[in-house]
Z-matrix of the N, CA and C atoms (Angstrom, degrees):
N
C 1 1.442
C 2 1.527 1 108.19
N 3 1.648 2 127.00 1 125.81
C 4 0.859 3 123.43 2 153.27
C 5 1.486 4 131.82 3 -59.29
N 6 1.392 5 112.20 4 102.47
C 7 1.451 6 124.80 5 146.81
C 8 1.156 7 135.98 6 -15.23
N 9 1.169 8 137.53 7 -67.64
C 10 1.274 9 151.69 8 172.74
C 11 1.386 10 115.35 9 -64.67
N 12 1.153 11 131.02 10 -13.74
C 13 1.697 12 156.56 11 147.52
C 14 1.459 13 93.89 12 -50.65
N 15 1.549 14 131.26 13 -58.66
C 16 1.429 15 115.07 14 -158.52
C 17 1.264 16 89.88 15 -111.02
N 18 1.119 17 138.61 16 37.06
C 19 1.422 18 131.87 17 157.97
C 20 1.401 19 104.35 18 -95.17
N 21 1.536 20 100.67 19 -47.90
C 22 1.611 21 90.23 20 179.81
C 23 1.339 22 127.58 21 -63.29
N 24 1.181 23 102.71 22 -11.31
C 25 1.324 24 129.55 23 167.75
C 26 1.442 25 129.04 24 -34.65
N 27 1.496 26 110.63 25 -67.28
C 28 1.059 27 161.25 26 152.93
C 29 1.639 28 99.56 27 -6.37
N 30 0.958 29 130.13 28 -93.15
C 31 1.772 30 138.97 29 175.66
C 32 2.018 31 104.69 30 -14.83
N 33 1.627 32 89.59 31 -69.71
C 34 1.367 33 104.27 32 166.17
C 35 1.325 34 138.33 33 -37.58
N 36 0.795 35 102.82 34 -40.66
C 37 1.561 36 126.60 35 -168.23
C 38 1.857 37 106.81 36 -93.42
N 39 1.349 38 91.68 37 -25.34
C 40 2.029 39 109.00 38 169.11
C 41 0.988 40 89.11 39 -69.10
N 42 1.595 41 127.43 40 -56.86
C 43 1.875 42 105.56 41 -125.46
C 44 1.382 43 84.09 42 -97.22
N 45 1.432 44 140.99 43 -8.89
C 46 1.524 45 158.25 44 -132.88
C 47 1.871 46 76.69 45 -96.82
N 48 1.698 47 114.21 46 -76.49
C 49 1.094 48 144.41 47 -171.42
C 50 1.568 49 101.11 48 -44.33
N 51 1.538 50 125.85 49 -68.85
C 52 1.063 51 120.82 50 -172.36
C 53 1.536 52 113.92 51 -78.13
N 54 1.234 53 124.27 52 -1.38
C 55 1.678 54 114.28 53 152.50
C 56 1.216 55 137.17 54 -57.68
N 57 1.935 56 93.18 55 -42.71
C 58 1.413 57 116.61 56 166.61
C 59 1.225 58 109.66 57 -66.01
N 60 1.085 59 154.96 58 -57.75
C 61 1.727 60 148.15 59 -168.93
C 62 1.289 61 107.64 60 -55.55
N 63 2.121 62 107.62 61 -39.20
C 64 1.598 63 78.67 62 -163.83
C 65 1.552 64 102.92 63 -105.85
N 66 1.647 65 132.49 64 30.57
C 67 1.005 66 142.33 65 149.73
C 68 1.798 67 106.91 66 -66.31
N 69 1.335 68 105.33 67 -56.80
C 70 1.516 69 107.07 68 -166.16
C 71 1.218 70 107.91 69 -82.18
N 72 1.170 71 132.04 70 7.95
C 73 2.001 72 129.49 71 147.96
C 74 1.599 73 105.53 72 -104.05
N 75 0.958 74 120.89 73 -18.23
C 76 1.496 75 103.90 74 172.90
C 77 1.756 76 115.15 75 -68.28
N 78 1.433 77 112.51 76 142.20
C 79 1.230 78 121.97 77 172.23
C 80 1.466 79 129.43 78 -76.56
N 81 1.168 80 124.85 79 108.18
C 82 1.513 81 108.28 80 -165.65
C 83 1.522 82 100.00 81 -95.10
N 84 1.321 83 122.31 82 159.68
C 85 1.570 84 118.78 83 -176.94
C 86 1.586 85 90.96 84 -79.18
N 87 1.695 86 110.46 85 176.02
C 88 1.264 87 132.75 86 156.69
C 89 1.159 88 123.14 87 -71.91
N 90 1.279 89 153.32 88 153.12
C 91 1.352 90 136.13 89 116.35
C 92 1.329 91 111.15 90 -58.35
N 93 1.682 92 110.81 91 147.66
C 94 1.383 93 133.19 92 -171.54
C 95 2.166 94 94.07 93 -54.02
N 96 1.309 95 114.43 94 -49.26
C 97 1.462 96 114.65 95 174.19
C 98 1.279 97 115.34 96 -54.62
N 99 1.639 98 126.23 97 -34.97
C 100 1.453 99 130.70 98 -164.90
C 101 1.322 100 93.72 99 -63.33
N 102 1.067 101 99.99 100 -62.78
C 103 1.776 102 121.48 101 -172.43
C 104 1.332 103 122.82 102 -41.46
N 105 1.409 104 120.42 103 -66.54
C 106 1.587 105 110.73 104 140.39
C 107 1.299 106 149.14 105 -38.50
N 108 1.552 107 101.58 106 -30.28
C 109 1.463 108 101.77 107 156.15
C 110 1.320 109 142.94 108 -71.23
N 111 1.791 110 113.35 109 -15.42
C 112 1.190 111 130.30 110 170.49
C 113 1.521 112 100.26 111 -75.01
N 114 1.556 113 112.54 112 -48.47
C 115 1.526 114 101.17 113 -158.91
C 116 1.343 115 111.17 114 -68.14
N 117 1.521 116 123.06 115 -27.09
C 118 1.559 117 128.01 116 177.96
C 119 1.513 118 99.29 117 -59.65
N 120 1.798 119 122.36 118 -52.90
C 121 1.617 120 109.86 119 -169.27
C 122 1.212 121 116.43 120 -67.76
N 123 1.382 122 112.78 121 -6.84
C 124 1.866 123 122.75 122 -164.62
C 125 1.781 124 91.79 123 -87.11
N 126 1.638 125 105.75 124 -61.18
C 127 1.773 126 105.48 125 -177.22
C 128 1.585 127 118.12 126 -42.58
N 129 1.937 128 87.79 127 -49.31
C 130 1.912 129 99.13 128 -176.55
C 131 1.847 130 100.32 129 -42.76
N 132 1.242 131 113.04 130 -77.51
C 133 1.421 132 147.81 131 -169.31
C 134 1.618 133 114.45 132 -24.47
N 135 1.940 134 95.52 133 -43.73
C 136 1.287 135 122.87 134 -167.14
C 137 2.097 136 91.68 135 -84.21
N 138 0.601 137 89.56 136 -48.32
C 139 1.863 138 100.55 137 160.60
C 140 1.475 139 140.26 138 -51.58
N 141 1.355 140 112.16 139 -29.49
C 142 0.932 141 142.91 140 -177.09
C 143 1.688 142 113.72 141 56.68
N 144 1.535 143 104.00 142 41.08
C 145 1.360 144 99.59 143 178.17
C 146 1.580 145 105.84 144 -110.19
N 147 1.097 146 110.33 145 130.69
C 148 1.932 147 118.28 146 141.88
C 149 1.255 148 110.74 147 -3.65
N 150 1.612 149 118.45 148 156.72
C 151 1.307 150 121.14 149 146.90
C 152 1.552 151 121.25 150 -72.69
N 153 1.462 152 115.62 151 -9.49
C 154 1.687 153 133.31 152 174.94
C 155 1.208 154 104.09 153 -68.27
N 156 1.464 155 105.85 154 -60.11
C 157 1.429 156 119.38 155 -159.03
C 158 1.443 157 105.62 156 -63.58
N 159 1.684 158 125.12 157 -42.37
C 160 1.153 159 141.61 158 157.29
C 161 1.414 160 137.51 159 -36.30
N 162 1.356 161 106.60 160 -24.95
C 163 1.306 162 143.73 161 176.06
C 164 1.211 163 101.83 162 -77.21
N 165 1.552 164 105.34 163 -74.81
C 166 1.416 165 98.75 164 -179.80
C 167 1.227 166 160.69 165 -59.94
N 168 1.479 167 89.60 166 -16.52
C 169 1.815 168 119.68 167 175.42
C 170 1.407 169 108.00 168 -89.07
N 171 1.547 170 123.32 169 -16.65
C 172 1.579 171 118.38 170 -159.24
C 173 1.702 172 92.45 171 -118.46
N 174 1.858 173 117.32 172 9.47
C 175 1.446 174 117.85 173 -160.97
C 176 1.887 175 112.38 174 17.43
N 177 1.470 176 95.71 175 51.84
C 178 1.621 177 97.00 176 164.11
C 179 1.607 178 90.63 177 -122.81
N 180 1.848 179 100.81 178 166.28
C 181 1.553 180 116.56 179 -169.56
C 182 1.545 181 96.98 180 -78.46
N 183 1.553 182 101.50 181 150.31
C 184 1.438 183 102.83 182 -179.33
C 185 1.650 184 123.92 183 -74.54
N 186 1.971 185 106.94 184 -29.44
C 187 1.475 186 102.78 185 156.40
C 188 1.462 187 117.21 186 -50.39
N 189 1.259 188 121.34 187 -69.82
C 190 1.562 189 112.65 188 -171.49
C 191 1.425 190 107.96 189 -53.53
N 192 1.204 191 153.93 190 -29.42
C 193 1.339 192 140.95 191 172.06
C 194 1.628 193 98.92 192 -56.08
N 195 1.319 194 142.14 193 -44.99
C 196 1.076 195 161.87 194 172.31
C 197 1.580 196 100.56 195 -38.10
N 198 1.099 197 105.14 196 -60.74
C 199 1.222 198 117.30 197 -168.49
C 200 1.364 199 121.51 198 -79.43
N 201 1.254 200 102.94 199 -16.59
C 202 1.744 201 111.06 200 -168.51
C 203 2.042 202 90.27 201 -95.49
N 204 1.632 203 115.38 202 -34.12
C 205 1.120 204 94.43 203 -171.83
C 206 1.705 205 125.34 204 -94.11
N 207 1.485 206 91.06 205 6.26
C 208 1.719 207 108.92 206 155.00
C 209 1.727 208 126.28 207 -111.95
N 210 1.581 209 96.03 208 46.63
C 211 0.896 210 119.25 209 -177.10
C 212 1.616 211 132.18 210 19.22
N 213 1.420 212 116.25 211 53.52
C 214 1.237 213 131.74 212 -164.95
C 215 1.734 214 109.02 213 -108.41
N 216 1.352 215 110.68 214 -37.70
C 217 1.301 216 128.36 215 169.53
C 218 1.264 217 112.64 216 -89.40
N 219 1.445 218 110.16 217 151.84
C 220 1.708 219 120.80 218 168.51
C 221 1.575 220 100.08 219 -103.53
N 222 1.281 221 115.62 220 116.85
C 223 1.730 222 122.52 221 150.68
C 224 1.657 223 124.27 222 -35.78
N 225 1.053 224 126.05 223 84.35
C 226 1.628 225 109.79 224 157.10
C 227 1.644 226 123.49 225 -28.54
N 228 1.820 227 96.86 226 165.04
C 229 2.104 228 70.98 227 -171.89
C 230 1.568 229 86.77 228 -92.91
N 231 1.549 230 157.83 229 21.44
C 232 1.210 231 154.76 230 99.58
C 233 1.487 232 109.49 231 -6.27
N 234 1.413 233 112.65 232 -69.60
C 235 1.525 234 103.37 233 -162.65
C 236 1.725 235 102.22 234 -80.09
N 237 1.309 236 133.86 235 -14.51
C 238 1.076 237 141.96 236 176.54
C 239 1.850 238 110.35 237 -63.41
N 240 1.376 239 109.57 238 -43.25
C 241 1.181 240 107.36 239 170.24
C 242 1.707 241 115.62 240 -98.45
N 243 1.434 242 138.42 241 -13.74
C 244 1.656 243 118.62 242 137.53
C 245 1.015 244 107.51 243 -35.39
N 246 1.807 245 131.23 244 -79.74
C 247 1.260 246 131.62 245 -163.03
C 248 1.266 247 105.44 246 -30.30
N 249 1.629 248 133.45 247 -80.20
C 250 1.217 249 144.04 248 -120.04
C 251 1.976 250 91.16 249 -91.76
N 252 1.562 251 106.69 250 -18.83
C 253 1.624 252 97.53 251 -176.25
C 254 1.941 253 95.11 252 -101.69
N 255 1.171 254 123.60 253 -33.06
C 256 1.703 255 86.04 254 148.55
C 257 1.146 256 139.93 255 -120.01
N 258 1.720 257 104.97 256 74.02
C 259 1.430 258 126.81 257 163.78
C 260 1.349 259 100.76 258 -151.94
N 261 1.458 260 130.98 259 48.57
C 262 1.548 261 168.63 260 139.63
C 263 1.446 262 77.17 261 65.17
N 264 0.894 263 159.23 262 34.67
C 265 1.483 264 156.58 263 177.20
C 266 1.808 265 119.10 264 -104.08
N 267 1.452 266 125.47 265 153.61
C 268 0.922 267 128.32 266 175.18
C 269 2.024 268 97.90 267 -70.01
N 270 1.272 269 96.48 268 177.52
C 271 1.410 270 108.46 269 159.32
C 272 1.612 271 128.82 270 -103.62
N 273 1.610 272 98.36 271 -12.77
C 274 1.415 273 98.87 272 178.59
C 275 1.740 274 100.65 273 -91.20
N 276 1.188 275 114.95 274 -23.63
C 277 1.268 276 119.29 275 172.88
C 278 1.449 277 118.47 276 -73.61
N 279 1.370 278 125.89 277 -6.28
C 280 1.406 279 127.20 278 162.43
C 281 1.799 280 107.72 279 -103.16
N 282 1.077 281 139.07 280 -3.69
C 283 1.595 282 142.84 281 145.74
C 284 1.186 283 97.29 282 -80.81
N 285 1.267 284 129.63 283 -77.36
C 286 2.086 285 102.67 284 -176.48
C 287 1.315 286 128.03 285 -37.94
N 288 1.554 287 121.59 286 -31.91
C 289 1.654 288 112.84 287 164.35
C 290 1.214 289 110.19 288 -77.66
N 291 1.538 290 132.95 289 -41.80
C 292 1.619 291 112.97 290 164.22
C 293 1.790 292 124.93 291 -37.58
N 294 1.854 293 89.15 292 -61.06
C 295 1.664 294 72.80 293 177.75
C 296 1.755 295 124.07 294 -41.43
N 297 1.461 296 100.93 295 -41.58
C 298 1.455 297 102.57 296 -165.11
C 299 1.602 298 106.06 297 -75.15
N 300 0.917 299 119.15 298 -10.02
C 301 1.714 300 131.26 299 177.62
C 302 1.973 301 99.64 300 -81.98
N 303 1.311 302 105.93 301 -6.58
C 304 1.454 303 88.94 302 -161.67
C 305 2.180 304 92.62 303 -134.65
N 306 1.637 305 96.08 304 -20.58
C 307 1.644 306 103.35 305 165.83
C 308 1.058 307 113.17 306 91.63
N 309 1.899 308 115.87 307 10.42
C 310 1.351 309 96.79 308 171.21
C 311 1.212 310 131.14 309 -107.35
N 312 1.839 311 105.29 310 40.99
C 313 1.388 312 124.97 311 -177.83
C 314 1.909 313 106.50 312 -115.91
């Protein structure tokens, strides 16, 4: 193997390296959806229910729960209060951890 091939290498392979580091400490914001979607998988999780089981107690579909907690979907404030009544929770108490999931509290 030529040597001098991966020397030149070398530069590349720095700036390659240090893009990656300072991508993976930088903070990226949420979207207002991301954010809700964590806090629904965090409540589910904290519950120990399924996205099935979740489904079934909140009679919402188990894709869109799916979808809402990879933040792809927007919640109605309907589905905001299923969610929050089966995951024994208020609903204003699942928008106050978004805000705070997103910092503008």
């Amino acid at each position: 193997m030529n040597i001098s091939f991966l020397l030149e290498l070398l530069p590349l392979v720095n700036r390659i390296f240090l893009l990656i580091l300072l991508f993976s400490t930088m903070e990226v914001a949420l979207t207002i959806e991301e954010a809700f979607g964590q806090v629904i998988r965090e409540l589910r999780k904290a519950k120990s229910f399924s996205q099935e089981k979740l489904s079934d107690v909140s009679t919402l579909n188990r894709t869109f729960i799916s979808h809402l907690e990879r933040g792809r979907k927007q919640p109605s404030l309907i589905t905001i209060f299923q969610l929050a009544k089966a995951l024994s929770i208020s609903a204003a108490a699942i928008t106050s951890m978004v805000e705070e999931k997103i910092g503008k509290k």
